[in-house]
N, C-alpha and C positions, 0 to 999 in steps of 0.2 A: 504494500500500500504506500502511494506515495502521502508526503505531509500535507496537505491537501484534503486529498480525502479521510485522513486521520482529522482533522479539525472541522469535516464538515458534520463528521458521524459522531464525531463528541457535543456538537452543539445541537443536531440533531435528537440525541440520548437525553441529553440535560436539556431539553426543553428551549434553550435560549437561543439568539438570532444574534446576526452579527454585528449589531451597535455596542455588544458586552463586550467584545474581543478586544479597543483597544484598553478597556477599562483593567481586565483582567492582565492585559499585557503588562500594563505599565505598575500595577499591584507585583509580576515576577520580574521585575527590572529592566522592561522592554517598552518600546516608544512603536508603538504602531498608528497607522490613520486609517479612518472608515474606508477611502480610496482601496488602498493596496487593500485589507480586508476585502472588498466586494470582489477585486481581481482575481484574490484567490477562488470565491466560494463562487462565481459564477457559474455556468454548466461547462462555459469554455473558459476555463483559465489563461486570462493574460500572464500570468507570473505563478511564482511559486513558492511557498513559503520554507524558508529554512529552518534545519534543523536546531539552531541555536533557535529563533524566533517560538518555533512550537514549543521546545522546551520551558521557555518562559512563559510562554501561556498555559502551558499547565502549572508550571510551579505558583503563577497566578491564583489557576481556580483552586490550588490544595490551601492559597491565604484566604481566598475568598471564601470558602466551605468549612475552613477549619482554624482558620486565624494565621498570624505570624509564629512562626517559628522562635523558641527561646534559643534554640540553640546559632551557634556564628555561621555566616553565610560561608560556603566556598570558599574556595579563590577560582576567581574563573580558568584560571590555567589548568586546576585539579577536575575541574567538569569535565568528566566524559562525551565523550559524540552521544546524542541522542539514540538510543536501537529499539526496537517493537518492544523489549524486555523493560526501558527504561522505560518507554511510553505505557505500558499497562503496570508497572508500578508506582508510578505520580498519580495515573487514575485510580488503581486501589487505595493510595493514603489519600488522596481529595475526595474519596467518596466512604473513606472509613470502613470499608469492605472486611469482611473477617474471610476466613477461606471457605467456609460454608457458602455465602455466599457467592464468592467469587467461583467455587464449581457450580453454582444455579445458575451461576450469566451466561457462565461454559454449555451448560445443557441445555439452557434455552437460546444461544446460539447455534446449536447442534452440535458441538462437537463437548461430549460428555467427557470428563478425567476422574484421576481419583487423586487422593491426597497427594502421593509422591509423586507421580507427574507435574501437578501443580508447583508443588515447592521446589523442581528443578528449574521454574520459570524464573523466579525468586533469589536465587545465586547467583554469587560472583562470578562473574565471567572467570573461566580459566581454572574453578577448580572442578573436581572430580564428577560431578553432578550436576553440573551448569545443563542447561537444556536452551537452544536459541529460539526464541519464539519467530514462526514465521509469519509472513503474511495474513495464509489462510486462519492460523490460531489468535492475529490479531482480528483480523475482521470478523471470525468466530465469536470473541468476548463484545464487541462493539454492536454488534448485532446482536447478541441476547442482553446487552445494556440497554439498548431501545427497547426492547417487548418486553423487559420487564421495568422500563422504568426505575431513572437513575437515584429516585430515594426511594 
């Protein structure tokens, strides 16, 4: 999936439309305008939104859903590249998800797991058990985040 369509399926799921995004952006340390916004979410995308950008708009909506963080920001240089693995765990802390849940989103996407699947989503990359989420198993969780509705 490109980042695109990972932010049109998150706004989609959460109910909200795209005058929220720059508000949310600039909550995860990002400067976006309704302009670029509409470019991206159109049906033909003039442009495309980067992976640092999506990042911060999720880190956004986990302020916006769940408050500021107590603990010290990053350093942007220790920020990893955004991967489907980072992108479905900003969603899981911004929506509070326990794992129960998060396998009802799985099954009501269609693609059903059981515990240890799951918690290989959830790993460091690189060690033993890492599991790389693809494509199909992100748009699996985003699709039963919409039919079951994101609270």
């Amino acid at each position: 999936m490109n980042n695109n369509e990972v932010l049109r399926e998150v706004l989609q799921a959460l109910g909200m439309d795209s005058s929220s995004v720059p508000e949310l952006s600039a909550l995860g340390g990002g400067a976006l305008t309704e302009p670029e916004v509409s470019a991206w979410l159109a049906p033909e995308p003039t442009g495309k939104i980067g992976g640092e950008q999506l990042g911060q708009l999720l880190d956004g909506l986990i302020i916006h859903l769940r408050g500021p963080s107590t603990k010290p920001a990053p350093h942007p240089e220790s920020v990893p590249r955004l991967t489907n693995n980072g992108i479905l765990k900003k969603l899981r802390i911004a929506l509070n998800l326990r794992e129960p849940e998060v396998l009802e989103i799985f099954a009501a996407g269609g693609r059903p797991m059981g515990n240890r699947e799951l918690t290989t989503l959830f790993r460091k990359p690189g060690t033993k058990h890492f599991r790389k989420c693809d494509d199909e198993l992100l748009g699996a969780f985003l699709t039963g985040l919409k039919q079951r509705g994101a609270g």
